[in-house]
FINUSE-961303 format. One line per 2 residues: their letters; for each residue x, y, z of C-alpha. Coordinates in steps of 0.25 Angstrom, whole numbers. Layout:
% residues N
a = X Y Z; ...
This chain:
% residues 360
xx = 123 -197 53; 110 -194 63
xx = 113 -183 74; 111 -196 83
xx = 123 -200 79; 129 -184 79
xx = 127 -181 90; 136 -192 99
xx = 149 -188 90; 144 -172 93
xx = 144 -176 108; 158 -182 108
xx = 163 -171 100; 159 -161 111
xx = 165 -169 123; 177 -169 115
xx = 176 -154 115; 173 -151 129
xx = 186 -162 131; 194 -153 121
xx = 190 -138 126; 195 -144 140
xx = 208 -148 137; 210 -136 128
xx = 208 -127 141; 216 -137 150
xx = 228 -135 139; 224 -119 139
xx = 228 -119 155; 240 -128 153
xx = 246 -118 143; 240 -108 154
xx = 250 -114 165; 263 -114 154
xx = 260 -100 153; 261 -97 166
xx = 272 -107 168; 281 -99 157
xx = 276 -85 163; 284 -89 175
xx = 296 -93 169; 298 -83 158
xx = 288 -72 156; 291 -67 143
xx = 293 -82 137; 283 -84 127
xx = 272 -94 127; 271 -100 114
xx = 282 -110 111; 283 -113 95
xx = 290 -126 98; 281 -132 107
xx = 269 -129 99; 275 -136 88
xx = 276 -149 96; 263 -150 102
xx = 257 -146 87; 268 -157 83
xx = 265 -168 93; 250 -165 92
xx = 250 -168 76; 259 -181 79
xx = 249 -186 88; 237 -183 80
xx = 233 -196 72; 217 -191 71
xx = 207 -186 62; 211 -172 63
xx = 225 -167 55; 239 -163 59
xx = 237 -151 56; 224 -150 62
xx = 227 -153 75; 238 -144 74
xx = 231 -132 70; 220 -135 82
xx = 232 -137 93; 238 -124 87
xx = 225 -118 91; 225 -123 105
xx = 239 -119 109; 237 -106 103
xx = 225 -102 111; 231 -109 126
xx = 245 -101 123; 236 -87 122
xx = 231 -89 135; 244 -86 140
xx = 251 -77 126; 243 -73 117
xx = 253 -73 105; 254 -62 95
xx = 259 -65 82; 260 -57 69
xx = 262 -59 57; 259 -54 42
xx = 245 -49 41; 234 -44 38
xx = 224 -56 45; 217 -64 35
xx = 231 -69 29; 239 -81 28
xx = 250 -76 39; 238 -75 49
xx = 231 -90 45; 249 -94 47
xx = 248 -87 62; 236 -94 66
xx = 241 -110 59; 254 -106 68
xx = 247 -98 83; 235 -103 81
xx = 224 -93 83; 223 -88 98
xx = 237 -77 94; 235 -61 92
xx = 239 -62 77; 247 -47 72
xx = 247 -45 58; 258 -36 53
xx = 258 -29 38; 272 -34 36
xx = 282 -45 40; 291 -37 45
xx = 281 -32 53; 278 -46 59
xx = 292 -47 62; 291 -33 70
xx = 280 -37 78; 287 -50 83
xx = 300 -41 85; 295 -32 93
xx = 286 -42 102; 272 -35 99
xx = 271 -50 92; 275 -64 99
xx = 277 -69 85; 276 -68 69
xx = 273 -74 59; 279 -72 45
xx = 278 -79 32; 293 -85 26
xx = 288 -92 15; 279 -96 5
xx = 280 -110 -4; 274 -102 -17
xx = 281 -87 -14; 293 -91 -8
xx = 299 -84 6; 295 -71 12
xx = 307 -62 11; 302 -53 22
xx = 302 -63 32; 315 -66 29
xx = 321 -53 31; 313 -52 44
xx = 319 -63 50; 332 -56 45
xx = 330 -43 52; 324 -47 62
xx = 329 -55 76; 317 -64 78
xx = 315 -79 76; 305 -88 69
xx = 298 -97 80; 290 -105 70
xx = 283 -109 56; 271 -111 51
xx = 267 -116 36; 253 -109 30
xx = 248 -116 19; 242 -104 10
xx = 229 -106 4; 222 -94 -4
xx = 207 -92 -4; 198 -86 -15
xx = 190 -78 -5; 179 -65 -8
xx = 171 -53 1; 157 -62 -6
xx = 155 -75 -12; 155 -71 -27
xx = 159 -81 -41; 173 -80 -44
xx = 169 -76 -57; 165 -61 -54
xx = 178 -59 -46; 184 -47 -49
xx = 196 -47 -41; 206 -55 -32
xx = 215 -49 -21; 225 -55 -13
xx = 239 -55 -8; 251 -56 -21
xx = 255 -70 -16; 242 -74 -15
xx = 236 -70 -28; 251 -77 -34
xx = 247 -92 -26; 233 -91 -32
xx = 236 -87 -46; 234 -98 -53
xx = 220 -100 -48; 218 -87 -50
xx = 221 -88 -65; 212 -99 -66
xx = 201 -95 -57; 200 -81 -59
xx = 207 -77 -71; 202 -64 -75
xx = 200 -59 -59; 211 -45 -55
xx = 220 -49 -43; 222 -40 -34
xx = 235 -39 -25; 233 -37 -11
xx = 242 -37 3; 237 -49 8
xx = 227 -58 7; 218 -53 19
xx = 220 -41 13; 214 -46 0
xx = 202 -53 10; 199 -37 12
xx = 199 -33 -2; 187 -43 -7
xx = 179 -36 4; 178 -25 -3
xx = 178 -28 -18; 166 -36 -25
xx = 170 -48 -33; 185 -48 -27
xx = 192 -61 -24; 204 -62 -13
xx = 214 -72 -10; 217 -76 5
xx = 219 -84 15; 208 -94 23
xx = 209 -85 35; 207 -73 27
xx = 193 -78 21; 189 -80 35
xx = 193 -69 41; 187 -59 31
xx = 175 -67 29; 178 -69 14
xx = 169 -80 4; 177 -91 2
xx = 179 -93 -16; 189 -102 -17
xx = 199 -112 -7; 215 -112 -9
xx = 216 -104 -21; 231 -106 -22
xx = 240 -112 -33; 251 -120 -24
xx = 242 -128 -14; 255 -130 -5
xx = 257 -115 -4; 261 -112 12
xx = 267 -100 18; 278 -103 30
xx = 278 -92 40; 288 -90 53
xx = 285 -87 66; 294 -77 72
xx = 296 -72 86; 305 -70 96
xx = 309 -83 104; 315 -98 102
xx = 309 -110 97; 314 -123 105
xx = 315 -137 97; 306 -144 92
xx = 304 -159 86; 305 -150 72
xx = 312 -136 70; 317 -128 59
xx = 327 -116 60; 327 -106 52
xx = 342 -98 50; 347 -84 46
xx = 359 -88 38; 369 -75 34
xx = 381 -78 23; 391 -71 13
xx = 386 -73 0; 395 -82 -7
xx = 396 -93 -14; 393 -108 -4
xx = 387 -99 7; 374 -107 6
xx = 381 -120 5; 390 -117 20
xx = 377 -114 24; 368 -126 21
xx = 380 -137 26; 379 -135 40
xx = 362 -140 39; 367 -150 29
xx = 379 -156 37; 368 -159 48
xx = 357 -160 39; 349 -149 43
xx = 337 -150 34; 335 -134 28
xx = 322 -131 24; 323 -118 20
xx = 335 -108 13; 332 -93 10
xx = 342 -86 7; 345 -69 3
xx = 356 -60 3; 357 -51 16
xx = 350 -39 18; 360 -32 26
xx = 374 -39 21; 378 -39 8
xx = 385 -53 1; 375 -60 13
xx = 366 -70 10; 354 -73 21
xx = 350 -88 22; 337 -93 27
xx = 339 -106 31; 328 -115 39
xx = 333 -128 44; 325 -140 52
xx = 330 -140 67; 331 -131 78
xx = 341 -121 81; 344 -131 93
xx = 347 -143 87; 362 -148 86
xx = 363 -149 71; 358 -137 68
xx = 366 -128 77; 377 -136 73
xx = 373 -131 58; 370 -115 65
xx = 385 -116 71; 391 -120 58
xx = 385 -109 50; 390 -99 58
xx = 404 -105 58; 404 -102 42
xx = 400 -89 44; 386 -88 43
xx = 376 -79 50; 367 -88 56
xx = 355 -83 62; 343 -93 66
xx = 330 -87 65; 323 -99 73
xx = 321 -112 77; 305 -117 76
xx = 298 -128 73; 296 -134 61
xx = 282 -132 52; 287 -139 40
């Protein structure tokens, strides 16, 4: 095609621009004017509303029949709001660090970018933050489809008297990444994160056989290490080979190519409804025989769909048995605080950690 031709399409694509950079900044004082709006009625009411995010992202992906994905457009909406809610709160969120690793590339698919991001050495420590208010919210990884649940999250939301807010799903791609371009076949050494190195080890035995693996605390941590050692190797994260300004080896190293993480949003304040809600329930009873099964009738009596059991004895009762339980609905709808009411009746412990909107 001639650059006659180029250069009408070109001229179109910046009109549309100009069009788009002005309605961003007409939306930017809209969300200016709620602020100010919700200042006067409440001023410690916080700005960001989970569920009505999750409508406009939802309706937005309905309504989207062109050229560019769902998932797409979602992730460039996410952007927007993000940055017209920080001209009014400028959200801090922590969450399992260092920078560079999967838990910061989760904060980011769920704030979008335009958040003061906290990283915290432990999850208990992310739970701290958020506790004590030096952090609006948190985010913390629950689950894993190859690893299995995160026991520490669990007992946090047991200790502690906060409440998830949201979920986000991080698909979790492992990249073969270096300090220099070098072959693969002078590689002395490969470092990463213990669960990283175990989701990438059949390609490791097949790839690079003979090569030492070394254990590391996370994956950015990893990114650090090939700085300094020649012909070493580390597995990490997209964001990580950015951020540290790593040559790029090898694309989505891991074994299981559906590998994603679920991580939980935690804070301190109520979801409303949505058109698509989960629950998620604290569940406490003796330990004896049918306990599980008085527990799952009232869902199944109104068929409650339950996408998720957990379940371990008590750390602070003995012959008591924790359940974990994640339900479709909200905490507000009629079936399922019929279901709530009829667990405590039988003598459970019920304790709802949240109502949010649905990622799944």
């Amino acid at each position: 095609m001639s650059k006659d031709k180029l250069q009408p399409i070109r001229d179109k694509i910046d009109a549309i621009d100009l069009k788009l950079l002005s309605l961003i900044q007409k939306r930017g004082n809209l969300a200016h004017k709620v602020g100010e709006i919700k200042g006067l009625l409440d001023k410690n009411a916080s700005l960001y509303r989970p569920d009505r995010e999750a409508e406009i992202l939802r309706n937005l992906a309905k309504l989207n029949n062109g050229v560019i994905s769902d998932k797409k457009v979602r992730s460039i909406f996410k952007e927007v709001i993000s940055a017209c809610l920080s001209l009014e709160e400028e959200l801090t969120i922590a969450y399992l660090g260092p920078r560079g690793t999967h838990s910061q590339a989760a904060l980011v698919q769920h704030f979008g970018s335009s958040v003061k991001d906290d990283p915290r050495t432990s999850i208990e420590d992310v739970f701290h933050q958020v506790s004590t208010g030096v952090a609006n919210f948190g985010l913390v990884p629950v689950e894993n489809s190859s690893e299995g649940v995160v026991n520490s999250t669990l007992n946090c939301l047991t200790d502690k008297n906060l409440k998830i807010c949201g979920e986000t799903y991080l698909s979790i791609h492992h990249q073969l990444g270096s300090a220099k371009k070098f072959n693969l076949s002078d590689a002395k050494i490969v470092a990463s994160h213990p669960q990283a190195l175990g989701q990438c080890s059949k390609w490791l035995d097949a790839n690079l056989p003979n090569v030492q693996r070394k254990l590391t605390s996370s994956t950015a941590e990893a990114a650090k290490f090939v700085k300094t050692e020649k012909n070493a190797l580390c597995i990490v994260s997209s964001i990580a080979i950015s951020r540290y300004n790593l040559y790029h080896h090898s694309k989505d190293i891991e074994d299981f190519t559906e590998n994603r993480t679920r991580f939980l949003i935690i804070g301190n304040i109520d979801v409303d409804r949505t058109s698509k809600d989960k629950t998620s329930f604290l569940i406490q009873t003796a330990n004896r025989p049918g306990a599980l099964i008085e527990l799952l009738k009232p869902f199944q009596k109104r068929k409650i769909n339950l996408s998720r059991i957990e379940t371990r004895p008590s750390r602070s009762l003995a012959d008591t048995h924790n359940f974990f339980i994640d339900s479709d609905g909200h905490q507000k709808d009629p079936k399922l605080k019929q279901a709530i009411a009829e667990l405590k009746s039988i003598g459970s412990m019920v304790r709802i950690l949240g109502s949010y909107p649905s990622e799944s």
